[in-house]
C-alpha positions as CSV (number, residue, x, y, z in Angstrom):
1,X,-2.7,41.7,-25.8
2,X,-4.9,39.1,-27.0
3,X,-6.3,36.3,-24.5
4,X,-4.4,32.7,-24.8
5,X,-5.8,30.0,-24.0
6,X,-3.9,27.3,-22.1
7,X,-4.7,23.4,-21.1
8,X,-3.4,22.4,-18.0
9,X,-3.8,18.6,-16.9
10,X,-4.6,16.8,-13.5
11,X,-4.7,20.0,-11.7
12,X,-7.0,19.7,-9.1
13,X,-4.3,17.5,-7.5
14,X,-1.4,19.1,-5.1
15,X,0.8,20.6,-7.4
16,X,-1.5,21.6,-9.9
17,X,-3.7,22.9,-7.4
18,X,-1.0,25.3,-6.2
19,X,-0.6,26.1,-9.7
20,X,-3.1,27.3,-10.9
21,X,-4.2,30.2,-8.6
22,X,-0.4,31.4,-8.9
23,X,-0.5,31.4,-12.3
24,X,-4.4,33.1,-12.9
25,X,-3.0,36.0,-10.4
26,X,0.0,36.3,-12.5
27,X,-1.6,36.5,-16.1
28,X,-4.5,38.1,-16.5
29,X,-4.1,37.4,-19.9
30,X,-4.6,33.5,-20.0
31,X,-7.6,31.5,-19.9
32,X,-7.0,28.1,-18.1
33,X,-8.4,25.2,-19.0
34,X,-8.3,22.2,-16.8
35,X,-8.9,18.7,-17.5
36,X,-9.0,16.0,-14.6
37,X,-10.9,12.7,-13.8
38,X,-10.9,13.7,-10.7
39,X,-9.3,10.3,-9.5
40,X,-8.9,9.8,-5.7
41,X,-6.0,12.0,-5.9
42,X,-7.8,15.0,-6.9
43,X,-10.3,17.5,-5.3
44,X,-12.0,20.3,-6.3
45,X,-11.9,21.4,-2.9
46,X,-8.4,22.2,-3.9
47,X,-9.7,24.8,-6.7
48,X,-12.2,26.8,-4.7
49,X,-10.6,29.8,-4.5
50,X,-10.7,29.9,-8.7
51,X,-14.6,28.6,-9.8
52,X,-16.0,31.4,-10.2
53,X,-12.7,33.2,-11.5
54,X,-14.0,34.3,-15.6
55,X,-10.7,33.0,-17.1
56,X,-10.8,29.4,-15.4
57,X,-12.8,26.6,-16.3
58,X,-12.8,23.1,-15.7
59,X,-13.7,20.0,-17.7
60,X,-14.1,16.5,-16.0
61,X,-12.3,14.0,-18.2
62,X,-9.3,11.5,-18.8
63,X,-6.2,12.8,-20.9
64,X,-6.8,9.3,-22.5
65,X,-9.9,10.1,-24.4
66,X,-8.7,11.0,-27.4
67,X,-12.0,12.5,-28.8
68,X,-12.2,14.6,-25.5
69,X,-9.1,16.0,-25.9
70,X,-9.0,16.9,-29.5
71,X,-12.4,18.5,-28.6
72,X,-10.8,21.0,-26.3
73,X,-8.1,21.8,-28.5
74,X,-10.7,22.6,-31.2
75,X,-13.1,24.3,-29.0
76,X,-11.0,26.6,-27.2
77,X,-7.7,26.7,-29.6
78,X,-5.3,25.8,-27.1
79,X,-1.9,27.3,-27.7
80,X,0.2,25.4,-24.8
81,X,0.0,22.5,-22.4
82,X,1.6,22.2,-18.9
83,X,1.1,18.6,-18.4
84,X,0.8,17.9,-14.8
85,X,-2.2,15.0,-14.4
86,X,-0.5,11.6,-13.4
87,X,-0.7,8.9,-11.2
88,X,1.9,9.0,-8.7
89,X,2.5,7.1,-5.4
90,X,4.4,4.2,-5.7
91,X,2.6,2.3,-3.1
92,X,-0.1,2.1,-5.4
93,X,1.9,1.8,-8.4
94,X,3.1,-1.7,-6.8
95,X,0.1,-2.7,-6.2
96,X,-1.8,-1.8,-9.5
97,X,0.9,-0.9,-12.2
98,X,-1.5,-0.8,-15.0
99,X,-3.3,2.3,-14.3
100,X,0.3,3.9,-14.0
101,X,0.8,2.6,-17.7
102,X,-2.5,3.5,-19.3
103,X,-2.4,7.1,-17.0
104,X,1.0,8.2,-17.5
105,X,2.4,6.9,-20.9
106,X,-0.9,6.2,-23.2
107,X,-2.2,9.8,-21.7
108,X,0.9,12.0,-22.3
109,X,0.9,9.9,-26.2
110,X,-2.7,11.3,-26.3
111,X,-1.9,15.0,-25.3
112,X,1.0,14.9,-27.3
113,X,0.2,13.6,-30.8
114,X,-3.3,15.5,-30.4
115,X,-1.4,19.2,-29.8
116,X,1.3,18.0,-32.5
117,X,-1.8,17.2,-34.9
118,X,-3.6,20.8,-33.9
119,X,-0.2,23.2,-33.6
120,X,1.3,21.5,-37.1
121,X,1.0,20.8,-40.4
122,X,4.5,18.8,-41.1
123,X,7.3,17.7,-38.9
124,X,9.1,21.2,-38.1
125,X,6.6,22.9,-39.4
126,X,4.1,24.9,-37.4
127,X,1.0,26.8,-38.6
128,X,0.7,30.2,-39.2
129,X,-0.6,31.5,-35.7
130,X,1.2,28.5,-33.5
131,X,4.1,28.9,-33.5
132,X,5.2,29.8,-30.3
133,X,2.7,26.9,-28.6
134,X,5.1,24.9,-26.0
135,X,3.8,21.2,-24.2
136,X,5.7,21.5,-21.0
137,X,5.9,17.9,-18.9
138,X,6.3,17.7,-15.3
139,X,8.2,14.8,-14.4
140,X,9.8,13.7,-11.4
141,X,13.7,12.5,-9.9
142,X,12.1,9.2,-9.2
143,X,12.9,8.6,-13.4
144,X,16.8,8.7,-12.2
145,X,16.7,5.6,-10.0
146,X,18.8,5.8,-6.5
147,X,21.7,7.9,-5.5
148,X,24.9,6.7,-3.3
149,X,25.0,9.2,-0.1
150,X,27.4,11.4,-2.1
151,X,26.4,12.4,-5.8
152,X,23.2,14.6,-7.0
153,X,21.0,14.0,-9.9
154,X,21.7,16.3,-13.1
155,X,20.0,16.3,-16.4
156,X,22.8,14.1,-17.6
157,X,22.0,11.4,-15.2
158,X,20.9,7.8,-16.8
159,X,17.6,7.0,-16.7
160,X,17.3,3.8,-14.2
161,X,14.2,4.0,-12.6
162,X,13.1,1.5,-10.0
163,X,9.3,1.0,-9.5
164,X,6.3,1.4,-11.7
165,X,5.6,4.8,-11.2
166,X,9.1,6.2,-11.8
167,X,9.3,3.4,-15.4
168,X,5.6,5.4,-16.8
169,X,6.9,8.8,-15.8
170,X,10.4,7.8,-17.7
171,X,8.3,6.3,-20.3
172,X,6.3,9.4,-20.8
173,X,9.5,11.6,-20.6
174,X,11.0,9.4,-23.6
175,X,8.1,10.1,-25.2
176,X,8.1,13.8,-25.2
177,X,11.4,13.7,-26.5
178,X,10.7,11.6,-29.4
179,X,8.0,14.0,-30.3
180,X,11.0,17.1,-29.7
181,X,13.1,15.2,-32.1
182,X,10.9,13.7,-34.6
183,X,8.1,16.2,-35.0
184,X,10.1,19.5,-33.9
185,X,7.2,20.0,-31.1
186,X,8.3,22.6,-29.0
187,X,9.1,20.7,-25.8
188,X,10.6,21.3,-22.0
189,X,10.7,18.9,-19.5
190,X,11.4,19.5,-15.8
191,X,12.3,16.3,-13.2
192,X,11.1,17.8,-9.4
193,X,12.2,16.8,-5.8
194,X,9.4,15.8,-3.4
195,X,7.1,18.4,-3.3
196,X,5.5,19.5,0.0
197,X,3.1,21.9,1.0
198,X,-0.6,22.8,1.1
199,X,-3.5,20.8,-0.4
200,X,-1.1,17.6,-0.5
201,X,-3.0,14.6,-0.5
202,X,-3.6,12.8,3.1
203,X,-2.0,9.4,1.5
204,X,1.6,11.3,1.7
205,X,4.2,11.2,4.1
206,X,4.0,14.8,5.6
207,X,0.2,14.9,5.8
208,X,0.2,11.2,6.9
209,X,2.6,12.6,10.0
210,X,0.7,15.2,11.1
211,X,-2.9,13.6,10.6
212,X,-1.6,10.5,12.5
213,X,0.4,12.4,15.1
214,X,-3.3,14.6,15.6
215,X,-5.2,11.9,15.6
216,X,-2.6,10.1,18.7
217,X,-2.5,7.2,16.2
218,X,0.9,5.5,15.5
219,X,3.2,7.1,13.0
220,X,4.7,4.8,10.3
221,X,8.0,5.6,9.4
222,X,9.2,2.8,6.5
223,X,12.2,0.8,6.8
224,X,15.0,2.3,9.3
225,X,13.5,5.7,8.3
226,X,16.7,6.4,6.3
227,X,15.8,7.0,3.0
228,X,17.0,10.6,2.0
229,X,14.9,13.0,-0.1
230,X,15.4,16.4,-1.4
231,X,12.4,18.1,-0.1
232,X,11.0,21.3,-2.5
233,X,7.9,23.6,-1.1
234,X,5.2,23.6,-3.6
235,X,5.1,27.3,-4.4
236,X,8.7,27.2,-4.9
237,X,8.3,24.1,-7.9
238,X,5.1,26.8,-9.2
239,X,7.4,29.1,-9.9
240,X,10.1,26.8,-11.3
241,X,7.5,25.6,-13.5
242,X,6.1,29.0,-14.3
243,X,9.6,30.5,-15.7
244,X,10.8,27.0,-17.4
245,X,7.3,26.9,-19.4
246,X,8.0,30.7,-20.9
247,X,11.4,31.2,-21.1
248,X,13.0,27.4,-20.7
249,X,15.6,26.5,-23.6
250,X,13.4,24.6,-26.1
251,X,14.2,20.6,-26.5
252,X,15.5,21.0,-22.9
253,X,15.1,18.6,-19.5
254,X,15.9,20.8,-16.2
255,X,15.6,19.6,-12.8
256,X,14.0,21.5,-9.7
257,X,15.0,20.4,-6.1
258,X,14.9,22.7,-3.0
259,X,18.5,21.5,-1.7
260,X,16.7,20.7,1.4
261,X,17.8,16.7,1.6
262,X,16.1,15.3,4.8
263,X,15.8,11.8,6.0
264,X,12.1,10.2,6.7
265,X,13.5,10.4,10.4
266,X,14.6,13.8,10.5
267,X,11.2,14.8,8.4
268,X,9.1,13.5,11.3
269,X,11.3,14.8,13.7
270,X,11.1,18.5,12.9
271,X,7.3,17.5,12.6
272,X,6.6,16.4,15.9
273,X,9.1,18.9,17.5
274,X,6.9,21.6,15.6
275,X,2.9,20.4,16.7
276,X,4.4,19.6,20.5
277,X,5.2,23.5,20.5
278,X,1.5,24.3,19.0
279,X,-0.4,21.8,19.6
280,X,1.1,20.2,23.2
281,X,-0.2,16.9,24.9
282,X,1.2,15.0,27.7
283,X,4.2,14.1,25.9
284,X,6.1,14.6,22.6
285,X,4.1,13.5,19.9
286,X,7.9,11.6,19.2
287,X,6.4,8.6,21.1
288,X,3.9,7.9,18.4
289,X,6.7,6.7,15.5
290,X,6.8,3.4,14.9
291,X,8.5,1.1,12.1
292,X,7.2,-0.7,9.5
293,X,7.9,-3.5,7.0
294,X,10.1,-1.3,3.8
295,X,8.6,-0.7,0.6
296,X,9.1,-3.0,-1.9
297,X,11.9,-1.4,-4.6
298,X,12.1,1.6,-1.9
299,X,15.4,3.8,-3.5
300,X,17.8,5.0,-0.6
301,X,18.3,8.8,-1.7
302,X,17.6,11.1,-4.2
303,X,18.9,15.0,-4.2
304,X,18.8,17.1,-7.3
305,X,21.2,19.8,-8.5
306,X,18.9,22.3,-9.9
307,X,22.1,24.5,-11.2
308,X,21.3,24.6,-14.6
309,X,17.9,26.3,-13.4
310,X,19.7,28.8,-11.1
311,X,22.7,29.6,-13.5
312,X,20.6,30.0,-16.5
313,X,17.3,31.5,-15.4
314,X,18.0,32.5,-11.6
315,X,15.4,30.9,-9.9
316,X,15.8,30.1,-6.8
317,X,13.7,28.4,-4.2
318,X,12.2,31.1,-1.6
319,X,11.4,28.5,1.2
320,X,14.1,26.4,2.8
321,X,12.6,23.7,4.8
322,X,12.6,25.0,8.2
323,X,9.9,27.8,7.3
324,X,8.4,25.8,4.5
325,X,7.0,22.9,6.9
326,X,6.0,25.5,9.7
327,X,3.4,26.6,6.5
328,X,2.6,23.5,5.9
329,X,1.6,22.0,9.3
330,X,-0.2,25.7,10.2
331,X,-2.0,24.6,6.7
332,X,-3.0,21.1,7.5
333,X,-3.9,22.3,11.2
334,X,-6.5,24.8,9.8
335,X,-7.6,21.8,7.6
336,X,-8.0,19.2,10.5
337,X,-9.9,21.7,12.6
338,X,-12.6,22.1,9.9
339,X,-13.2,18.2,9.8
């Protein structure tokens, strides 16, 4: 079997991060390229394990740079694209919406038209050796908007996002649709729940707990600490990801969620029950929440029905919460002790 090249994006964040050793263990028959800028989010840290793995390699640059980008494809005749590099926490997104703009719409145009450009010669009409070449786009459930305490997201739900963030990853979605339609580009897209897990960034609400509740600093819990999210461990979304890229209907959205739906309150909860077990102090790390002033735009609930994913292609999320976050803390634990 001959060696195919592959361009993953933004993956020395989280998710991509997780990725990527997965997927080098699983197919010794790909070479990964990765292209990040390396923003705050990302950290090569996060990638040790694969430098010096032969079939890995990683270029420093911005999905925006056109020239860049149609260098790579040129240069190492990439024949698919998991798309995973955007900007993505809506604090920051309120704050400074235009990098979300630039980032996630004008740098998913760029990967787009430049793989639509290399892969074919005509609308619907690939080159000889591309034809199987897929762009895959990892989205998110924020691009649905907010959910009543009842109903779950499918892949029919309306589009109605809420903040900046979630209106540049529906942007970029629409886009990759339009390419599906107009130019026959081999596309899938998949919507995630909240990801959680290893090599998450500090900003984020479960690292945020556990570094705070460490660090005997005050936990911030938004609002009344209501908000509802369906909460999906990371390796679980790998493999979703994994089985949509190579065997996903073409021209098709599916949504992964870990049917784990947790308030903010019962997240830091389980949390704090989890370190005062092994990590104890005088006192339940419980006494360190504390409320703050709500997000601007902050939606009430999202869950996902990921059926479509299990009925079609029987995946099926190996973590539920419970032994997902006991991971997770015994992760960040072994992080904050090397600090």
């Amino acid at each position: 079997m001959t060696d195919k090249n592959i361009l993953l994006t933004g993956c020395a964040g989280f998710i991509g991060s997780n990725f990527v050793p997965y997927f080098l263990g699983k197919y010794p028959n790909y070479n990964i390229i990765n292209l990040d800028l390396l923003t705050y989010a990302g950290d090569l840290e996060n990638l040790k394990e694969c430098e010096n793995d032969p079939k890995y390699k990683f270029i420093k640059g911005d999905i925006c740079n056109r020239e860049l980008v149609e260098f790579i494809f040129t240069e190492y005749d990439i024949q698919g694209v998991i798309h995973f590099a955007a900007e993505s926490h809506v604090d920051n997104s309120i704050k400074n919406p235009g990098v979300f703009i630039e980032t996630n719409v004008n740098g998913t145009f760029t990967l787009l038209d430049v793989a639509y450009k290399y892969w074919m010669d005509a609308p619907f009409k690939f080159k000889e050796n591309y034809t199987g070449c897929r762009f895959h786009h990892i989205s998110t459930d924020e691009v649905y908007g907010t959910l009543n305490e009842t109903d779950l997201f499918t892949e029919e739900t309306p589009y109605a996002p809420n903040s900046p963030y979630s209106a540049s990853k529906a942007s970029s979605d629409m886009i990759v649709r339009s390419y599906q339609e107009t130019y026959g580009m081999n596309t899938v897209i998949t919507n995630c729940s909240n990801n959680y897990g290893p090599k998450q960034h500090d900003e984020k609400l479960i690292p945020t707990i556990i570094r705070k509740a460490l660090a005997g600093e005050s936990i911030p819990i938004y609002g009344d600490g209501k908000n509802i999210r369906d909460w999906l461990y990371v390796l679980d979304h790998c493999k979703g990801i994994d089985l949509l890229y190579h065997t996903g209907k073409e021209a098709n959205v599916y949504n992964i969620g870990g049917r784990n739906e947790r308030t903010n309150l019962q997240i830091v909860a389980a949390i704090c029950r989890i370190l005062d077990e092994k990590v104890p102090k005088d006192g339940s790390y419980k006494e360190l929440i504390t409320f703050v002033e709500d997000r601007a735009g902050h939606d009430r609930r999202y869950a996902i029905d990921a059926s479509k994913l299990e009925n079609e292609l029987g995946w099926k999320a190996d973590e539920n919460f419970d032994s997902g976050i006991v991971k997770t803390i015994d992760w960040y634990l072994e992080k904050y002790a090397r600090r």
